[in-house]
BAZA-838695 format. One record per residue: x, y, z of N, C-alpha, C in turn. Coordinates in steps of 0.1 Angstrom, whole numbers, plus 2048, in hexadecimal, padded with zeros to 3 digits. Example, Ala and Ser with C-alpha at 12.3 -4.5 7.8 and 13.67 -1.06 7.14 Angstrom:
BEGIN
8847C784E87B7D384E8847DF84E/8807EA8478897F584788180084F/
This chain:
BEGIN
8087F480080080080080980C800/81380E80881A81980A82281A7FB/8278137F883080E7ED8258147DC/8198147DE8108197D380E8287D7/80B8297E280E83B7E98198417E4/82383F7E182C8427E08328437D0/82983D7C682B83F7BB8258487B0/8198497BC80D8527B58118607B2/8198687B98248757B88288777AC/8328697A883B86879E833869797/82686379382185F78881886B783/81587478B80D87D78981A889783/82788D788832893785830892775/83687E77283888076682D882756/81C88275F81488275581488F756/81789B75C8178A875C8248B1752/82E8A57538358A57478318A773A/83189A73A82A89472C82089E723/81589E72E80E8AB7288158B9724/81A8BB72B8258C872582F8CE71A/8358B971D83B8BB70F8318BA701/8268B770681D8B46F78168C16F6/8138C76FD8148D96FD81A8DD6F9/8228DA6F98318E96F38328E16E6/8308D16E38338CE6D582A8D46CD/81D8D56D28158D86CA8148E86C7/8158EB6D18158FF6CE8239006C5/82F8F66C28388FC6BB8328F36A8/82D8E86AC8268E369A81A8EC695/8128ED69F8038F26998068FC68F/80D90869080D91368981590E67E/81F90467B82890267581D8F3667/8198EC66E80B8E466A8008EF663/7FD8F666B7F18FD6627EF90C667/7F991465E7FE92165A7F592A657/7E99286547D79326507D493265A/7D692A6657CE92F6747DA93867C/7E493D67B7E99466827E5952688/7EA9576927E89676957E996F686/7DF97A68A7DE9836847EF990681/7EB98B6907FF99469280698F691/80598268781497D68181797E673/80B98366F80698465D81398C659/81898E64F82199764A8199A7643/8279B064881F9BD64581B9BB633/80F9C063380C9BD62680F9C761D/8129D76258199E161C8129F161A/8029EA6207F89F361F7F6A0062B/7F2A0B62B7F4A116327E4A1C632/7E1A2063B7D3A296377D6A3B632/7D1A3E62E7D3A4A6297D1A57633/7DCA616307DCA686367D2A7063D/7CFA7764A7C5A7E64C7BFA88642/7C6A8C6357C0A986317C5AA7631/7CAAA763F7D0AB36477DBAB863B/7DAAC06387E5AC962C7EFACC635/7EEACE6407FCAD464B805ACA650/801ABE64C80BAB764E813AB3646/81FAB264F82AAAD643826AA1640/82EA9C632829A8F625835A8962B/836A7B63483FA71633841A6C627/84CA69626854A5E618848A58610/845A5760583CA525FA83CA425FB/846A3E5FF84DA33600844A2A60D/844A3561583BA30623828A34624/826A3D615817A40617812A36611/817A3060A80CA265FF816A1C5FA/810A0F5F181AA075E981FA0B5E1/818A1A5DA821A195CF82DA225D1/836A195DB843A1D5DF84DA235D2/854A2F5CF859A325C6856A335BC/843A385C0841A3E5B183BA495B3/835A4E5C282FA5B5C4840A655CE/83DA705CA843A795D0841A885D0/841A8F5DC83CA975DF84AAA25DF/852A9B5DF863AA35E0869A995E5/868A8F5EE86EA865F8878A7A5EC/870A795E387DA725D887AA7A5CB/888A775C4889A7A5B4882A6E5AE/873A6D5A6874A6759B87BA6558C/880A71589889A7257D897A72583/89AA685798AAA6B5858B4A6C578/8AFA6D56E8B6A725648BEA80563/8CBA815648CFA925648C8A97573/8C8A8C57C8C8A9158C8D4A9858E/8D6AA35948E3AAA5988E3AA35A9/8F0AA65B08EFAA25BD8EAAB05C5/8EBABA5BF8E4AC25C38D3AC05C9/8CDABA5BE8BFAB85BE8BEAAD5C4/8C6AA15C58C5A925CD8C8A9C5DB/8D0AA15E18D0AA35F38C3AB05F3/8BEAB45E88B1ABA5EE8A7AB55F0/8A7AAC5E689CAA05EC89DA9A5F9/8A9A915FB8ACA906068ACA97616/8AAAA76118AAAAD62089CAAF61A/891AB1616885AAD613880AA261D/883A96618881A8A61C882A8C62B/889A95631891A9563E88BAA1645/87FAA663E878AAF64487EAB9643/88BAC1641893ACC643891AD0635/886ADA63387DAE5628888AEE625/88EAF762D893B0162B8A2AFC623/8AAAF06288B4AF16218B2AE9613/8A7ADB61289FADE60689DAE75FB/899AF05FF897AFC5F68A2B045F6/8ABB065FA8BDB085F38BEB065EC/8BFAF55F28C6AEB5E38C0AEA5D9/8B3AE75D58A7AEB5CC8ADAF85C3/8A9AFD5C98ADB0D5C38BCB0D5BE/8C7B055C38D2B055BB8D1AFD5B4/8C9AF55B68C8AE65AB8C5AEC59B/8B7AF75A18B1AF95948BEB0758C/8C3B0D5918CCB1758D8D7B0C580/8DAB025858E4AFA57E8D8AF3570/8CFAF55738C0AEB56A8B9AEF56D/8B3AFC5648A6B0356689BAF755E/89DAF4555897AEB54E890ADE559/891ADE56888CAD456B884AD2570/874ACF56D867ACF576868AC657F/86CABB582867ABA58D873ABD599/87BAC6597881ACB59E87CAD55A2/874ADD59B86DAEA59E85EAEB5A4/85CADD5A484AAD75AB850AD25BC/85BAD25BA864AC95CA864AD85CD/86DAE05CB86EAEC5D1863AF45D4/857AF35CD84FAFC5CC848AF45DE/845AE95DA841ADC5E6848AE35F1/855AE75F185EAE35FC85EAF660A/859AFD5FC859B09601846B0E608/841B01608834AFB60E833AFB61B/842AEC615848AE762983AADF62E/839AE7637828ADE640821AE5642/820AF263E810AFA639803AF2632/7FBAF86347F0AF36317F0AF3623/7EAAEF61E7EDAF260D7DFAE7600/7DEAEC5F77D4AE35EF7E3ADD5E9/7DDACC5E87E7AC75E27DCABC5D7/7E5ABE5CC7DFAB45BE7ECAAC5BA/7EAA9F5B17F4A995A97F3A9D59A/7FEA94596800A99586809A87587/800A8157F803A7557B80EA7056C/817A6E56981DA7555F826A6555D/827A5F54F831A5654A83EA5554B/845A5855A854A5B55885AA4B551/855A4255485FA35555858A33544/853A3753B851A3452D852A3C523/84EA4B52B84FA5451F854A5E526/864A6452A868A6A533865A7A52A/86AA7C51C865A87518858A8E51B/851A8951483CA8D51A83AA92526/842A8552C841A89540845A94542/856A9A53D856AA7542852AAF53B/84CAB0532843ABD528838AC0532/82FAB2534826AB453D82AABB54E/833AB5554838ABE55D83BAC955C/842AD0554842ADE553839AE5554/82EAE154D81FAE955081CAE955A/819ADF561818ADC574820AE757C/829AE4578835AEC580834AFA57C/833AFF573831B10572822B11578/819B0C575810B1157A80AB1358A/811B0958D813B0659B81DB115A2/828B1459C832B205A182BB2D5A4/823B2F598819B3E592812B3D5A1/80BB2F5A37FBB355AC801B3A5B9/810B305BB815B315CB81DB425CC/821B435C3825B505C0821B5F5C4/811B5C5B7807B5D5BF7FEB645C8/802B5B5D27FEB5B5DC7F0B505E4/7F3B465D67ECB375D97DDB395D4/7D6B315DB7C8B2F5D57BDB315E2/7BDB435DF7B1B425EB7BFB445FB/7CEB465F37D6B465FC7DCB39601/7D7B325FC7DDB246017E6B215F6/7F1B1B5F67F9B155ED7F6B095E8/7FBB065DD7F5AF75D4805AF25D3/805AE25DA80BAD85DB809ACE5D0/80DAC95CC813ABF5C081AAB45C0/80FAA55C4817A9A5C181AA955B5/826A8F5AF82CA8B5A2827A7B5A5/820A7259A824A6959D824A6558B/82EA5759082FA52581826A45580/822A44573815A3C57581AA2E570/829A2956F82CA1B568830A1855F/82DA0D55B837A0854F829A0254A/81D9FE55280F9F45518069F6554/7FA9F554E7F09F75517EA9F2562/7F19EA5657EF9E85737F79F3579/8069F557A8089FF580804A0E580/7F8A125777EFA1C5717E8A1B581/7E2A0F57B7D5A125857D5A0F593/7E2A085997E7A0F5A77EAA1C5AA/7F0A1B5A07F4A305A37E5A355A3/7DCA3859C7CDA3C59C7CCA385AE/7C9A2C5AE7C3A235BC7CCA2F5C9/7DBA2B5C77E2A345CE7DDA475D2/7DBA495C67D7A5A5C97C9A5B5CC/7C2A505C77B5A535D17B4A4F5DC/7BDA445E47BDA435F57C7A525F9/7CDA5B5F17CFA685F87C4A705F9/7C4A6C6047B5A766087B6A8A606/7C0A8A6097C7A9B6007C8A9F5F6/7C8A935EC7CDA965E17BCA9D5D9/7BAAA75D47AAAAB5D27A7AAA5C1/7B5AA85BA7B3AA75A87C0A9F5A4/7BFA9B59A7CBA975917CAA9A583/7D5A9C5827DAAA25737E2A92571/7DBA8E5637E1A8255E7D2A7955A/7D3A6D5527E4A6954B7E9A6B542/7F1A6553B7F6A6D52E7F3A65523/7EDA5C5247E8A555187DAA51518/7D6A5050F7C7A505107C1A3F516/7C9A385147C4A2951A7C5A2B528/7D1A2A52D7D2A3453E7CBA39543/7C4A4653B7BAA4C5407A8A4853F/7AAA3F53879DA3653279DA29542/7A8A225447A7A1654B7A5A20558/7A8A2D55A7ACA2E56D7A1A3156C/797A3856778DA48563783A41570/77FA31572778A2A57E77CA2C589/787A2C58B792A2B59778CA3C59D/792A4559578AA5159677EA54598/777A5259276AA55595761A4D5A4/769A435A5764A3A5AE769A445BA/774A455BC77BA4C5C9778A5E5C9/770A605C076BA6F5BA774A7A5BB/77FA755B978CA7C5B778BA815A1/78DA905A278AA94594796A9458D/796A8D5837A8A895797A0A9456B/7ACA9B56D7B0AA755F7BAAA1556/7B8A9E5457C6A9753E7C6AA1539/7D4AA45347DAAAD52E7DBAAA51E/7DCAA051E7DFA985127D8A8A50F/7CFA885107C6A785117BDA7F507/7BAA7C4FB7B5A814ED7A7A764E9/7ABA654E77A1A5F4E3790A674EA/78AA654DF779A674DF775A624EC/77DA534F0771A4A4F6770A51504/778A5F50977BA6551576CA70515/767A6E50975CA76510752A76512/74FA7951F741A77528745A6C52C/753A6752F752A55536751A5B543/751A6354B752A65557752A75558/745A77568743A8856A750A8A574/758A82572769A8957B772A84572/770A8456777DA8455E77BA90553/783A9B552788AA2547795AA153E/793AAB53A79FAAD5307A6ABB52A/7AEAC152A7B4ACC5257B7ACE517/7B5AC050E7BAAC25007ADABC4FB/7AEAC04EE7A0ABF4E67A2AAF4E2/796AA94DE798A9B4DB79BA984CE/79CA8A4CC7A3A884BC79AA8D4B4/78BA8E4B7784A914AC788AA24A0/78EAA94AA792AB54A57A0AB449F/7A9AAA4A17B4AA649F7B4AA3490/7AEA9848F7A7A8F4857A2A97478/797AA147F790AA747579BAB546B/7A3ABD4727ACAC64717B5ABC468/7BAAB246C7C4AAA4607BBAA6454/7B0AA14557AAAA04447A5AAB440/7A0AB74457A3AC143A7ABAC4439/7B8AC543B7C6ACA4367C6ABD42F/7C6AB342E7C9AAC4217C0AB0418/7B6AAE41B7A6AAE40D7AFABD404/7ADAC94107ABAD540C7BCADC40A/7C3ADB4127CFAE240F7D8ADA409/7D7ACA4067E0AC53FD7DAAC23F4/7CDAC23F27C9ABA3EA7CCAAC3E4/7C9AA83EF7C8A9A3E87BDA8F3F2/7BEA833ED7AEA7A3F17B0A6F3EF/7C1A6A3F17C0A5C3F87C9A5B402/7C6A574147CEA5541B7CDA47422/7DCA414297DEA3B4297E1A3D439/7DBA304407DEA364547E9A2845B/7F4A324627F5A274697F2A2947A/7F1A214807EAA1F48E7EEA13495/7EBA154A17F0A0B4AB7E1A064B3/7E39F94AF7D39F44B37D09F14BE/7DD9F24C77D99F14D77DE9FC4E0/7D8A064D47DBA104DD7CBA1F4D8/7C5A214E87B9A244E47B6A344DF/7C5A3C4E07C3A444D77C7A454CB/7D0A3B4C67D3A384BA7C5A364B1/7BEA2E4B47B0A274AF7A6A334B2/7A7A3A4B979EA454B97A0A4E4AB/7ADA544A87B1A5B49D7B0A55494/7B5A474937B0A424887A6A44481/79DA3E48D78CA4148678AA4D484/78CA5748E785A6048978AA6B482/799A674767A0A6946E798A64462/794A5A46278EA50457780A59455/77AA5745E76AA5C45F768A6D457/771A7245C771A7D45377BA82448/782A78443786A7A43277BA7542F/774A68432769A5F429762A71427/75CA72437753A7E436753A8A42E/75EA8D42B760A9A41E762A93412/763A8740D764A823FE773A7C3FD/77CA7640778BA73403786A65406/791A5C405794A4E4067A0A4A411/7A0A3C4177A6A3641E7A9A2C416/7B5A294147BBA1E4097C3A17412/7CAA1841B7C9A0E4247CDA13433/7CEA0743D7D3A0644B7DA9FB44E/7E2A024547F19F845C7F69FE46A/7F59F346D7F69EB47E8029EB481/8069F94868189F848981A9EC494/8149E949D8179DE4A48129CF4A4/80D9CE4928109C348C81F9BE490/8189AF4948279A549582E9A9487/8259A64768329A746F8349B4465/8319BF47182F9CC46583D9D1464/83F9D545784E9D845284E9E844E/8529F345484E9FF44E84C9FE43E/85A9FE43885E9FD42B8569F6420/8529E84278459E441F8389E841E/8339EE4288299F642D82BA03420/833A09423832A15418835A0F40D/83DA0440883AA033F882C9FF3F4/8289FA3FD8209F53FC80B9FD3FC/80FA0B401801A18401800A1A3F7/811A1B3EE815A213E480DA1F3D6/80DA0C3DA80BA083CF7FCA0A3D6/7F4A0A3DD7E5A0B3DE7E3A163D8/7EDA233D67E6A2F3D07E7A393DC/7EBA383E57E6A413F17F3A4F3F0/7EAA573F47F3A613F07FAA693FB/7F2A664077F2A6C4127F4A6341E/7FFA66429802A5B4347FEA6243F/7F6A5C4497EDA5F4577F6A59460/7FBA5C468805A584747FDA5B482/7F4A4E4847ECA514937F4A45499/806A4949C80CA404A6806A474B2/80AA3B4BC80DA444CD817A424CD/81BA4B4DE828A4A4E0834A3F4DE/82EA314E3835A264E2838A1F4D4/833A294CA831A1D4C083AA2C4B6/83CA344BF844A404B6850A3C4AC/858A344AF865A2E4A9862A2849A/857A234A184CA1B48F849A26489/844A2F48D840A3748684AA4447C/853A44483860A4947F865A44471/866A32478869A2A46B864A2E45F/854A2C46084BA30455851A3D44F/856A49458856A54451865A54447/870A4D45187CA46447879A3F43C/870A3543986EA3142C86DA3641E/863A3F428854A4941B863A55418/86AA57420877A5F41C871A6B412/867A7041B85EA82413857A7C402/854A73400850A6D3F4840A703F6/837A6C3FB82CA713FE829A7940D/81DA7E40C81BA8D415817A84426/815A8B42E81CA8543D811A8C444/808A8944F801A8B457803A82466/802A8746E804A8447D7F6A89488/7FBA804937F0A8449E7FAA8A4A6/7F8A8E4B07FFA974BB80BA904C2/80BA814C4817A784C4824A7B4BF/822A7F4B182DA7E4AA835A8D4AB/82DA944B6832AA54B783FAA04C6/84BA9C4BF857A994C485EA984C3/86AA9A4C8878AA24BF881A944B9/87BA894BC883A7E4B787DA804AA/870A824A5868A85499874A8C491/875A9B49587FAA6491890AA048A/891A964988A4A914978A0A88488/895A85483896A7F475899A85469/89BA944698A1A98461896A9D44E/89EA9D449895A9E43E889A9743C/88DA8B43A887A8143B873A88442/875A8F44A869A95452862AA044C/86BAA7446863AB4440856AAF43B/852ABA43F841ABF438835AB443C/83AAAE44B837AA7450828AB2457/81EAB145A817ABA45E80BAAE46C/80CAB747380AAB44877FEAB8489/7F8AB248D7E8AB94977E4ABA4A7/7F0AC54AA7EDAC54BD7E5AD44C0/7E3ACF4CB7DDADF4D07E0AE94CF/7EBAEA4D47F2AF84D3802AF74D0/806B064CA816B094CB819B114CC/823B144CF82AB204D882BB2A4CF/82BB264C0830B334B981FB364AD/815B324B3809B384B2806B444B8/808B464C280AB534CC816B564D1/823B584CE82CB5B4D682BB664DF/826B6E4DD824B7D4E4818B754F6/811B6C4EE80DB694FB815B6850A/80DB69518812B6A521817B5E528/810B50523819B42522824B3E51B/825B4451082EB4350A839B4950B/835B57510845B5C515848B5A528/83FB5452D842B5153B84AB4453B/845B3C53284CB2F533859B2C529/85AB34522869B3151C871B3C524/86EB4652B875B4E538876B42545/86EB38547870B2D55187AB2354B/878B2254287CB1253D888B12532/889B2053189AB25524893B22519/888B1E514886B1D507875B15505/873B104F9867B104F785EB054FC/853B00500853AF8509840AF34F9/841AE64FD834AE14F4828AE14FB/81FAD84EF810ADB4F080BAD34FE/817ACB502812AC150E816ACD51B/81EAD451A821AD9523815AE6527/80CAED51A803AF451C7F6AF0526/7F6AE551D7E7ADD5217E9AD6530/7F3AD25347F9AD45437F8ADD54A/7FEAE75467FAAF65517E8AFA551/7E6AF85487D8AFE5467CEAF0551/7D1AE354D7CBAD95597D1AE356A/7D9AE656A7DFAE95767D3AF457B/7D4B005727CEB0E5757C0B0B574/7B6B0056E7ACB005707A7AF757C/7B2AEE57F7AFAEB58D7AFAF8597/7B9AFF5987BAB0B59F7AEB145A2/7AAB1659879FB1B596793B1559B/78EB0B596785B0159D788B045AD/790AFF5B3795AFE5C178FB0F5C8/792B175BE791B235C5780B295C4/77AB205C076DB235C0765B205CC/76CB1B5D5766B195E7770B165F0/76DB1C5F7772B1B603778B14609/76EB0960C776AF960E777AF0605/782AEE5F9778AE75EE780ADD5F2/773AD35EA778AC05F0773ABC5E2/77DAB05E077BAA85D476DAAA5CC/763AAA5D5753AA95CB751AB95C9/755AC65D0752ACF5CF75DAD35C2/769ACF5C3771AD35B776AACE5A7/764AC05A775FAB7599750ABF598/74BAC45A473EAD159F746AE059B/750AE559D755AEA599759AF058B/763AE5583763AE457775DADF56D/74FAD857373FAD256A738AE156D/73CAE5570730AF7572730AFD564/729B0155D724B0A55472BB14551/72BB1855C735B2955A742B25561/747B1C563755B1656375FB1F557/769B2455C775B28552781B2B55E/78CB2A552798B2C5597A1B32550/7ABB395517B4B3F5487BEB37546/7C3B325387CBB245367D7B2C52A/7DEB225287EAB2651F7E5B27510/7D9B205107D8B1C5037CDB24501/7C1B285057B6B305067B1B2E514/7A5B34513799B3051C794B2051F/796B20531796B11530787B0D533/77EB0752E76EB0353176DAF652F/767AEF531763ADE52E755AE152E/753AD8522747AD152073FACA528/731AC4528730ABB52F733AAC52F/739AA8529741A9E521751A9D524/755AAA52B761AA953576DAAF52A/76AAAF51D770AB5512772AC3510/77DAC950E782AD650B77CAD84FC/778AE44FC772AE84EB77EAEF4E7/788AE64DF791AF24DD79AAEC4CB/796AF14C279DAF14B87ABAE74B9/7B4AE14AD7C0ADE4AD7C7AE64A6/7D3AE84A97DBAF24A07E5AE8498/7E8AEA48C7F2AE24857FEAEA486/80BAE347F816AE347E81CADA476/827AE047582EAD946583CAD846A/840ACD466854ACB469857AD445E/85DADF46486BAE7458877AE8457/87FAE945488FAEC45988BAFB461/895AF8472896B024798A0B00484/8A0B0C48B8AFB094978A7B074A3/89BB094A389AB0D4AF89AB024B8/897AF54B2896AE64BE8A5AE54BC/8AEAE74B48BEAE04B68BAAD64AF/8B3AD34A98B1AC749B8B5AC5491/8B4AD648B8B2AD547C8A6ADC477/89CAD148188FAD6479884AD9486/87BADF482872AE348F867AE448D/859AE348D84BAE449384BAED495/842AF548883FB0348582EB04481/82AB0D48781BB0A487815B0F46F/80CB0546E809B05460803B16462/807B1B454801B294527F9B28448/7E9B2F44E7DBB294457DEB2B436/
């Protein structure tokens, strides 16, 4: 009996064991067995972050830390163009980044003395001389990683106009702040950046995108988050009326379109053209058609079309090939990306038959082609030497050393009619800004004329043409001189 008394201790010891160790085995398998049932607080940061209060007086942490799209928004705190960065401009960012405004705006200011030429050096400074004041702040969505030219045409406009209001003396006295972001290489990374500036609860408009499929795929994104997107340059038809918060500062291809066939029909006389186009690209296909629609419509002909981004399109065969159709006239509705094709074409045709373009092809790589280009004739909005005596025109080649394009107009003018809009209340908030610029008696004073929208979100505004000539003034050769009636 004592002998059983005396075991019962031990035995109870070692089942207290036992259980323990199969405790601890199991709290160290379970999580490692089946990984979906874990804490919540073991999940990995997923990257996401909520959006800022709103508050204009606060300073903007690193871009990097507001949203995913790490290294594509900036407010000053990074260089997205880092092309022809000086180290001047790299430690102003960096004392940016580091909250220290005042020596920021030194370096800035010496940055731009060495490169007046630099917007978004001049959108950082302008930012920087902000600081943590209260301020209206907007984006300008812009193609640095695809189409770094366009991007800073379009910045330029941003950036003078932006200088002017803070200048000034702001909007209503408040200063206007300026996110830069770049919108990708993809259509996905388009519509994050969209996604991104509409969880900036600050952000009250955007200027962008620069291509009309861009501005076609986000235009939901926008309107959903009722944040109002202004393009400067997004042209296809299919932009109008797609949304009461999407405008535009340049007239659509239909005016583009219509301005190039009568200058064929009527000032060349002639009545067979020949188009090329890029079929996955939705302003390409917009000019097309409505290139086509109105030769048919005045009595000309379409003898053929070719698909620069055909797998097996060959310039060279392509134009022997109009030739022999009879066409007498070549339509160039490239886009940007398909520009180098379109060049080709113009190398082939080697000034043998007459040359028509959409607003794409208004680019100095166009020009660096040399003869080959002449008498090439363009349909953009505006140019600088239609009005030189104007007050945009001589403000901005006094900003910029020299002459600045039709992307850079229609830029400033998106800028100034936001300004304007904004200054029409007191407290204006995203929906009070998109009643704003849908108002009736809506205007704004722009580079190019009087700025109004339709209800359709469309600018009523003429195209102006231009012709490649020999000239000095791009450093070419040859230069983009407006056609004289």
């Amino acid at each position: 009996m004592s002998s059983n008394r005396n075991e019962t201790p031990a035995l109870l010891v070692s089942l207290l064991v036992t259980v323990a160790l199969i405790a601890a085995l199991g709290t160290w398998l379970w999580p490692r067995l089946f990984p979906s049932t874990s804490s919540p607080t073991s999940q990995p940061n997923s990257g996401s972050s909520q959006p800022n209060s709103g508050n204009s007086s606060e300073s903007s942490p690193p871009s990097g830390d507001r949203n995913p799209a790490s290294g594509r928004l900036s407010r000053g705190e990074q260089i997205l163009i880092s092309e022809n960065a000086s180290a001047l401009k790299q430690t102003g960012v960096e004392a940016i980044a580091a909250a220290d405004y005042g020596r920021g705006v030194s370096l800035l200011e010496s940055a731009l003395k060495e490169n007046r030429n630099d917007p978004e050096a001049l959108i950082y400074l302008s930012n920087a001389r902000i600081a943590t004041d209260q301020a209206y702040t907007i984006a300008v969505a812009v193609p640095i990683e695809t189409a770094l030219n366009p991007a800073l045409e379009i910045l330029r406009g941003v950036a003078q106009a932006q200088s002017e209001i803070n200048q000034a003396g702001g909007i209503n006295g408040m200063p206007l702040r300026v996110v830069i972001a770049d919108d990708g290489e993809t259509s996905a990374d388009t519509e994050q950046i969209a996604n991104d500036l509409v969880s900036e609860s600050d952000v009250l408009a955007v200027i962008g995108h620069f291509g009309s499929s861009a501005t076609l795929e986000t235009a939901p994104t926008y309107t959903q988050g009722e944040l109002p997107l202004i393009s400067a340059t997004s042209t296809s038809v299919a932009l109008s009326g797609v949304s009461k918060y999407v405008f535009r500062t340049t007239p659509s291809d239909r005016f583009a379109a219509t301005a190039l066939a009568r200058y064929m029909l009527n000032d060349l006389q002639q009545q067979k053209a020949a188009v090329f186009f890029n079929s996955e690209s939705d302003y390409s296909n917009s000019l097309k058609d409505e290139f086509t629609t109105a030769v048919f419509s005045d009595g000309g002909q379409i003898v053929g079309e070719f698909d620069l981004v055909d797998a097996n399109f060959d310039a060279a065969a392509a134009v022997n090939q109009l030739k022999s159709q009879g066409a007498e006239v070549m339509m160039l509705a490239a886009n940007t990306p398909t520009l180098d094709l379109a060049i080709a074409v113009i190398e082939a045709n080697d000034g043998d038959l007459a040359m028509l373009g959409g607003d794409s092809l208004y680019n100095p790589e166009v020009l660096s082609v040399g003869a080959a280009a002449a008498d090439l004739v363009v349909a953009i909005p505006w140019h600088i030497l239609a009005n030189p005596q104007a007050d945009f025109a001589q403000s901005s080649r006094s900003l910029w050393g020299g002459d600045v394009s039709w992307r850079s107009a229609t830029a400033y003018d998106a800028t100034k009619a936001i300004a304007a809009a904004l200054a029409a209340d007191a407290a204006p908030t995203r929906q009070t800004l998109q009643a704003a610029l849908s108002s009736g008696t809506f205007s704004a004073e722009g580079a190019t004329s009087e700025v109004r929208f339709l209800p359709s979100g469309d600018r009523n505004q003429a195209s102006q043409l231009v012709i490649v000539e020999p000239g000095t003034r791009s450093g070419r050769g040859y230069d983009f001189v407006p056609v004289t009636p």
